[in-house]
N, C-alpha and C positions, 0 to 999 in steps of 0.2 A: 347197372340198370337191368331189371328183368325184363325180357322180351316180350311179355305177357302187357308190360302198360302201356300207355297211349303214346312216351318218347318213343318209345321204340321202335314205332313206324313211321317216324320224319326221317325223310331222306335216301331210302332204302336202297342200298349197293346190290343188286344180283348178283355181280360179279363178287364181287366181296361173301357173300351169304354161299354161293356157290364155290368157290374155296376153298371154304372151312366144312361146307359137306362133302368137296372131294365128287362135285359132279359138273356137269358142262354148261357153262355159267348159259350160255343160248338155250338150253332145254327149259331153265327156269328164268329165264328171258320172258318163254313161249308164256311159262303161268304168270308173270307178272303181268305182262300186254293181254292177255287170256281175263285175269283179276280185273281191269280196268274197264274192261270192254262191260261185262258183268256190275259195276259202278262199286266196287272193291277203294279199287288204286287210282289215287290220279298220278297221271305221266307230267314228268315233268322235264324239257329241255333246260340243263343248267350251262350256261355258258359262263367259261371261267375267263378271266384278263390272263392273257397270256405272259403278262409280266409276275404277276405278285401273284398269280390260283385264286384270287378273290372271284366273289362270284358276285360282279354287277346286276345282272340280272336273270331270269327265266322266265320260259310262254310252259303253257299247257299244251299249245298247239303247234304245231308247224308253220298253219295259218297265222300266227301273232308272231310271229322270230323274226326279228331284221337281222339285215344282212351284216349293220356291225352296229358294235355298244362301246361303250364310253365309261372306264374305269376312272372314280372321282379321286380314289387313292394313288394311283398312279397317272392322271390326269393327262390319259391316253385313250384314243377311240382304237380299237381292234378289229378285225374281220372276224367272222364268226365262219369258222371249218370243224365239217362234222368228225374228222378224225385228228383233230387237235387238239381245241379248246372246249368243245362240247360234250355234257356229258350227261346220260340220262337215269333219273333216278325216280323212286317210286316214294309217294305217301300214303297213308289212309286216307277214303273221302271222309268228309267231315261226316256223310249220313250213316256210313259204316260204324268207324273209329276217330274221333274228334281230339286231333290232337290241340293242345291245350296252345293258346295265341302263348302267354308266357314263358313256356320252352324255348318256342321260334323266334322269338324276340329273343332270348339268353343265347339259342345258336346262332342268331345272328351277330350279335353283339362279341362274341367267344371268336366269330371269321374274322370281324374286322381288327380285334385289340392281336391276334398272330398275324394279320395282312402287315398293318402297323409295326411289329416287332419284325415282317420277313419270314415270316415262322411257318405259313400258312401252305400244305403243301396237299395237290391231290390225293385220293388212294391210289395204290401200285396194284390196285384189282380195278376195274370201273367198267361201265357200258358205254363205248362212244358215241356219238351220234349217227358214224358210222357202223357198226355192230348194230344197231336197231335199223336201221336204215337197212341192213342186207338181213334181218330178219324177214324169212318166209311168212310169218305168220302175222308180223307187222306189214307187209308188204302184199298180204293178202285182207285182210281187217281193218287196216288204219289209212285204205288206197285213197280215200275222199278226205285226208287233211294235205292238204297241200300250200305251198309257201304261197303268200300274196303273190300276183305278176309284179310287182315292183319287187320283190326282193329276190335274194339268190345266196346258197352258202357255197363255201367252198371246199370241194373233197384237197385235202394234198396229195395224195395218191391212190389208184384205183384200177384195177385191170377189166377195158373193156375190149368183150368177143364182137365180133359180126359172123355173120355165115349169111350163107347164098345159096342157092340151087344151081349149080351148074344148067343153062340151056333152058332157063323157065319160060321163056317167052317160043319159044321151039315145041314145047310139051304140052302148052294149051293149045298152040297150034295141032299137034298131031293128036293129041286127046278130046280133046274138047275142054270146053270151063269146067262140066260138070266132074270127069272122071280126073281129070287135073288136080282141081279143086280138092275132091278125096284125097289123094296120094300129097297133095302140100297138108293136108289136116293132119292126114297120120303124122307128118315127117315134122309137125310141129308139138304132136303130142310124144315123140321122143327126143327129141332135144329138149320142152320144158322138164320133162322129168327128169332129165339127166343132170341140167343144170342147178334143180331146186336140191339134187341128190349132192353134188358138190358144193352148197353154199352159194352158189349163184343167185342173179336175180333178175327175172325181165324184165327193165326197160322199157322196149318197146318191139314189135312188129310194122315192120314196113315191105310191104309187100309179102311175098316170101319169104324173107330177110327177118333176123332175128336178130335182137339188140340185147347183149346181156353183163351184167357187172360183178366183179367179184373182188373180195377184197385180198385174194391174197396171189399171184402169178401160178404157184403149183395146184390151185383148186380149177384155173381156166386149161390150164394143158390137162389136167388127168380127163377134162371135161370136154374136152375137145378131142382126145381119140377116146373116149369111149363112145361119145354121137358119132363119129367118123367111124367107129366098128357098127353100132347098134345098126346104123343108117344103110349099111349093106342088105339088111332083111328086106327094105322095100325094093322090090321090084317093079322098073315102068309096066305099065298091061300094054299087052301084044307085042313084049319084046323080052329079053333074057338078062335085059342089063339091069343094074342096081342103079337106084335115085344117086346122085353125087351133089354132095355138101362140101362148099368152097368155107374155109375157115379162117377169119383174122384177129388177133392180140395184141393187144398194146397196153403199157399201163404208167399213169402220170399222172397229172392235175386236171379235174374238170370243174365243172361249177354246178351245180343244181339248182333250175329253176321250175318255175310254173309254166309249163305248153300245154295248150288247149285244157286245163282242169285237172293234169295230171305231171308228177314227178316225172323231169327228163333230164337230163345232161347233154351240157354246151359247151366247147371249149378244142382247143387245138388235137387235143388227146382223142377226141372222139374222131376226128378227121385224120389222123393218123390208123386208127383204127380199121379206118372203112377203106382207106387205098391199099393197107396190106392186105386186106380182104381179097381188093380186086387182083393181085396181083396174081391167085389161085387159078389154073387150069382146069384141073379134075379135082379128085376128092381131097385134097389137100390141106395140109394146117399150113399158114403163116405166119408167123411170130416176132414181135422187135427185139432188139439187143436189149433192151430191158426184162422184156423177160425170161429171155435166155438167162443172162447173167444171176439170174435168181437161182440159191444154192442147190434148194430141195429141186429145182426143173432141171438142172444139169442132175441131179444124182437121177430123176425118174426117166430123163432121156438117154443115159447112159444103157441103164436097164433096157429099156424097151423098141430104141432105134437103133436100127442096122446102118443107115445111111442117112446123116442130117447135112442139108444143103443152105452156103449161105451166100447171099447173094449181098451188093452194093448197088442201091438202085436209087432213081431218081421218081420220087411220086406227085404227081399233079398236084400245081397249089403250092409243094413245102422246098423252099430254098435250097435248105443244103440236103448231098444225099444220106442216106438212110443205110446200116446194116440189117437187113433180117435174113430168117432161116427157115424152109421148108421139109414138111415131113409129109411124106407120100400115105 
């Protein structure tokens, strides 16, 4: 089939397309989500049955996805997790490029008779629904689709940062709101850049505090001493010292739902997250054994720490204790 006719645009793999051109399947992420927004492409969440890869169903939206489906061929209901089962793909609109009802009906019909035989298997290239979800540019354009408050998916695994101000309640005091206020702006206009620079993604802002996600353990460390060097340029006014940013890691299962009209994550993992934070003195990174253990973060700590400290501590809230590790 030539890529020129109307099949050719049902179903469209970036990752796959990106590939076979030998370029970074998220760059052309950006023009697909880019295409869409422009009334090109519609986005499509496909969520696959995790038994057989059939594909029960898909939303266009975020807003229309429940949190789980019901495979009729395997006659099993699922959860629906953006880095599992979920997977996003692109079509033409119909007011662009009208892809023909009769194709879609023959590729649907072509999924079920290989679901049936077993045969039916993902692509070994794909976009997850987490890969779009830490997309910057999804995450800066698509910020107002957000899941109903009834529902929620599930990440399986996820590395989320916290950071803090060392002494912030001390600095409004000795500054004031206003000159305060300034030096928390700046110091959050370089940690978002650092983090958008590493594949990251905000979260949220709570207070001071910065909430940030990433999908892979060596994107949150390389991302966390470089804010932890950058973060040295501000200086308090009327004193000689550098602002210090408290840093915590952690990475597991969380859930993503709707708070207040916007994408947030809930779950044991975010609360793990925030106690390593607190456990920060000075300018500090904190980190759990999970992300230690991560290959490429022992090779990049190897490199670049002199002295990594590991502590067995007990955190507010979580039963049993806890391994982590501190980098000054």
């Amino acid at each position: 089939m030539g890529f020129r006719e109307p099949e050719s645009f049902y179903r469209m793999n970036p990752a796959e397309i990106a590939n076979e051109l030998e370029i970074d399947k998220m760059i052309l992420l950006d023009i697909f989500l880019a295409g869409t927004i422009e009334g090109y492409f519609d986005l499509r969440w496909d969520y696959h049955c995790p038994c057989c890869n059939g594909i029960p169903g898909f939303s266009n939206h975020l807003k229309t996805m429940p949190s789980d489906s019901y495979c009729s061929a395997c006659s099993m209901e699922f959860r629906n997790t953006l880095d599992n089962n979920i997977e996003v793909t692109f079509s033409t609109s119909s007011n662009f490029i009208e892809i023909p009802q009769s194709y879609i009906e023959e590729q649907t019909k072509k999924m079920i008779d290989l679901v049936m035989k077993k045969q039916y298997k993902m692509s070994s290239f794909y976009i997850s629904g987490l890969d779009c979800f830490h997309n910057n540019f999804f995450h800066l354009h698509f910020s107002q689709d957000v899941l109903s408050v009834e529902e929620s998916l599930e990440i399986k695994s996820v590395c989320i940062l916290f950071t803090d101000i060392k002494g912030s309640t001390a600095l409004y005091d000795k500054l004031g709101d206003v000159k305060a206020y300034k030096l928390v702006r700046e110091h959050f206009k370089i940690l978002f850049n650092v983090i958008e620079k590493n594949n990251g993604i905000i979260i949220k802002t709570i207070g001071d505090s910065v909430m940030a996600s990433f999908q892979k353990p060596i994107d949150s460390i390389r991302a966390s001493f470089e804010m932890q060097e950058k973060i040295k340029s501000l200086i308090i006014p009327e004193t000689e010292n550098p602002l210090e940013v408290k840093f915590g890691i952690h990475q597991g299962n969380v859930i993503v739902v709707n708070l207040n009209d916007k994408l947030d994550y809930f779950g044991q993992t975010v609360n793990l997250s925030s106690r390593i934070q607190g456990l920060g003195k000075n300018n500090e990174i904190f980190f759990s054994e999970q992300i230690f253990n991560d290959l490429k973060v022992k090779e990049f700590l190897i490199e670049r720490v002199l002295e990594l400290k590991k502590y067995t501590v007990s955190l507010r809230g979580i039963t049993e204790e806890k391994n982590v590790f501190a980098v000054e």
